[in-house]
Structure formats: C-alpha cells, structure tokens
C-alpha positions, 0 to 999 in steps of 0.5 A: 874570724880574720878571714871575716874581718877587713879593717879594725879601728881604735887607739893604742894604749898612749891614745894615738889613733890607729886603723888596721887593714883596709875595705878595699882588696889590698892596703901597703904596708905590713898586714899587722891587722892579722896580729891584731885579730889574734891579740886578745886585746893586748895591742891596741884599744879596739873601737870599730870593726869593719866586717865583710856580709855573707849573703844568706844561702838560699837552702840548708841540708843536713846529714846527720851520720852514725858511727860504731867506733871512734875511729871510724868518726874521725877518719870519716872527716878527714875523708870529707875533706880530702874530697875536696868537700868544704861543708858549712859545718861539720861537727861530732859528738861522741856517745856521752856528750849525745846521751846528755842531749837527747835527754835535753832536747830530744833531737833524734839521736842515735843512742847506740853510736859511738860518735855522730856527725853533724854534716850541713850543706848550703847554696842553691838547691842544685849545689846543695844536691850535689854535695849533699849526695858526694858527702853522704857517699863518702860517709857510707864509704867510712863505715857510717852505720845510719844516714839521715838527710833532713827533709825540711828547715824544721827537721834540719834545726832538729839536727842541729838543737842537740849540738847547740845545746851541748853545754847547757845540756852537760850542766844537768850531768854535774855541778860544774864542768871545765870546757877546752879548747884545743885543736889537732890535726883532723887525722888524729881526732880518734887519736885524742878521744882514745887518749881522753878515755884513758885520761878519765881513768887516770884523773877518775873524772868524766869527760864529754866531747863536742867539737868543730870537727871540720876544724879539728877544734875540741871542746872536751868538757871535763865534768867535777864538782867545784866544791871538793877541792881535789876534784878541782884540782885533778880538773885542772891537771886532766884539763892540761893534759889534753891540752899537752896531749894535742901539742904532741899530735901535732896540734896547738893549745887553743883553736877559738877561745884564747889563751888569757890565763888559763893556758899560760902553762901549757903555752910554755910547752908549745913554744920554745923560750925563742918564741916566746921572746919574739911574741913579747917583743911584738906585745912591746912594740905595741904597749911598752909598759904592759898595761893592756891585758897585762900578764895574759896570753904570753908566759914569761920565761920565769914561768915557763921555766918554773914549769919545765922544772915541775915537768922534769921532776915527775909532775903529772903531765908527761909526754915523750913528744913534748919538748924539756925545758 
C-alpha cells in the first residue's frame, strides 16, 4: 500500500487538521506518512487519500506451473525472483486448498500436484514474451512437472478464478475456517507448509494453504467448527503457532491484514518490551489519551508478560528460536 500512496489528509484526535506526504517527489520534514499508513487508524482520523494511477498493461499472460513436492514450489519462487524476475503476480496453492477449487470453479488445475504457481507477466507483447519465456525457463529449471501458458484473456482468467475463489471455495469444506496472515522469508516457504502439516496432527485440524507467495505472505486457513468449543479453541492455538513458527524463521506475524486484536499475543513474541515501549511512545505522541482504536495493534507490557509466563510454564506454543520473557 505505502508504495502506492502519496499523501494522506485528515485530523488528529483533538481535530487539528493534519497532511502527510506530498503529490510531488519529495516533501521536508520527517516521512511520518509511513507511519501513518501502517497504523491501523491508531493516529490520526483519516479523510482523503491521494493515490498514485498505474496505467493498464497492454497485455497479461499467465503460466500456470505444477509441482510434485512442496519443496520443489517453494525453491521455484525464491528462484524467480533471484533472477531478477518481478512477476506481476506470483501466487501458490497447495494440494488441498486446489482440490477445494477446482470442485468450485473448475479452473483446470492439476489434481495430482503437491503445489501450483500461478505466475503473470504484463506490459507490452515484447516484454511479456520475454519474461514469460525466462520465468517458464527457470521454473523447468526448479523441477516443475507441468507448464501451461494462457493462450487468451479468457484462458488467463481461467487461471486465475481458482485463486480468487480460495476462501469461498474453503467455506463449502467446513462450517467455519480461521485465515492467517503471516510472512517469511521466500527461502523458507517449503519450511512453514512442512511445519503446518505437522501442526494438523498436533492440533487434529485441516489446514489449506494459498497465499502471495512472491511476497512470502501466507494465508493458511485452519478449518474447524465454531459451534464446539474445543475445536475453536485447538483453532486458536494452531493459529498462534503458525503465527510463532513464522517469527522463528525469520519472519513477522502479519504481511497485510494487520494486527488489531487477534494478534496481540504473538506481537509480544516478536518484539521485545523495548520495542514495544517505542511503538506506544509514537501511538502518545499522536493520541495522549488512547481514544483512537484503543487497545489494539500494540500489546501492553502486562500482557506480554502474562503471556511469556504461560509460554515458560509449558503452554502449548513453543519454540527454541523464539526469544523468553
């Protein structure tokens, strides 16, 4: 979002007009517009926001790619983007999340693979030649078993209605699902789909995985029924733990949807007391008296205290790598 933003207008919460950022290429002062975009409207009130126009690309492809083996998937997009390859998107599914699919919307998907990327290309017809052909090389290249290039804007949005049809799709698989949102290094996307499965046995819960994958951003979403209390909470802890699981591979606990709430526990294992303190100072520097969104995105230290103890005394979620309160 920030990259696509270039200024922001409103008030803060004692109604005093403020602007962030500027139309033009530079502004002085402090880029506190960065800080504002990553709120979650903890700052200030926000009223309009000046965005820049991309044209449209004259032409879109899109290589739909098949993978025997996770890991195989996973290594195929850290290698496209170590060629210097910056796709206009790159997402993957693996096998449960493209079943439910297909049964859907009947998109064409390769039943039998462990993971598909979806990878697109857009600009001119020359460029989108040339990158279409250097990211099909370098996914032959990674062990993909099946290439398949849309021919037309019609076959390219069959390609891509499975993916947008992900969530609906997991809503006829069970009564409720739970969607996270963490990122990780790309390096490390067969790592965390490997450490999921294990977490469906602990948690005895399903789990379909789509996500953003040229961003490392995950959208596993943990399938259970609402209406049984301990699914719901078993739920919750699997939820945490990826969430966990991400921080120790280098990651953080959330890529796009925020933090409000639901995360507020897992923040406190991601960023020390220090951190913590800084990031309330900024929220007071803005809002002395916490009225705007209060008691969500920053954990307060009495809470992330609460929550080191139940970690030390053998809570469920537990990780060599993660730091100890």
């Amino acid at each position: 979002t920030l990259h696509n933003v270039l200024r922001v207008r409103g008030f803060t919460v004692a109604g005093e007009p403020v602007e962030f950022g500027s139309e033009a290429l530079d502004c002085a002062g402090l880029d506190l517009m960065t800080v504002l975009v990553g709120s979650e409207g903890m700052l200030a009130v926000t009223l309009e926001v000046t965005v820049k126009l991309v044209p449209k690309p004259q032409l879109a492809r899109c290589i739909m790619a098949s993978f025997d083996d996770i890991r195989k998937a996973g290594d195929a997009v850290a290698a496209v983007i170590a060629a210097g390859i910056i796709p206009a998107g790159l997402e993957m599914m693996d096998k449960p999340m493209t079943a439910a699919v297909e049964d859907f919307v009947h998109a064409g998907y390769d039943l039998t693979a462990e993971a598909i990327l979806l990878c697109e290309s857009d600009g001119t017809p020359e460029e989108v030649e040339e990158e279409i052909g250097r990211m099909s090389e370098v996914l032959r290249s990674a062990g993909a078993t099946a290439i398949a290039v849309s021919r037309d804007e019609a076959e390219r949005l069959r390609f891509w209605s499975g993916r947008k049809n992900a969530f609906p799709a997991s809503g006829r698989l069970s009564p409720d699902y739970m969607c996270m949102d963490s990122t990780i290094p790309r390096k490390r996307l067969a790592d965390i789909l490997l450490a999921i499965q294990q977490m469906e046995i602990k948690y005895g819960l399903k789990c379909a995985n789509v996500f953003h994958a040229g961003d490392g951003n995950l959208h596993p979403l943990i399938l259970f029924d609402a209406n049984d209390a301990d699914q719901l909470h078993r739920c919750e802890l699997f939820g945490a733990d990826i969430l966990e699981t991400s921080v120790a591979m280098g990651g953080t606990v959330t890529g796009e949807h925020g933090v409000g709430v639901e995360k507020l526990n897992s923040m406190c294992v991601q960023f020390s007391a220090e951190e913590n303190a800084q990031m309330l100072a900024v929220k007071h520097a803005f809002d002395p008296q916490g009225l705007l969104n209060p008691g969500k995105v920053i954990p307060t230290l009495n809470r992330c205290a609460e929550y080191g103890k139940m970690l030390v005394r053998g809570g469920q979620i537990s990780h060599p790598d993660l730091p100890r309160f």
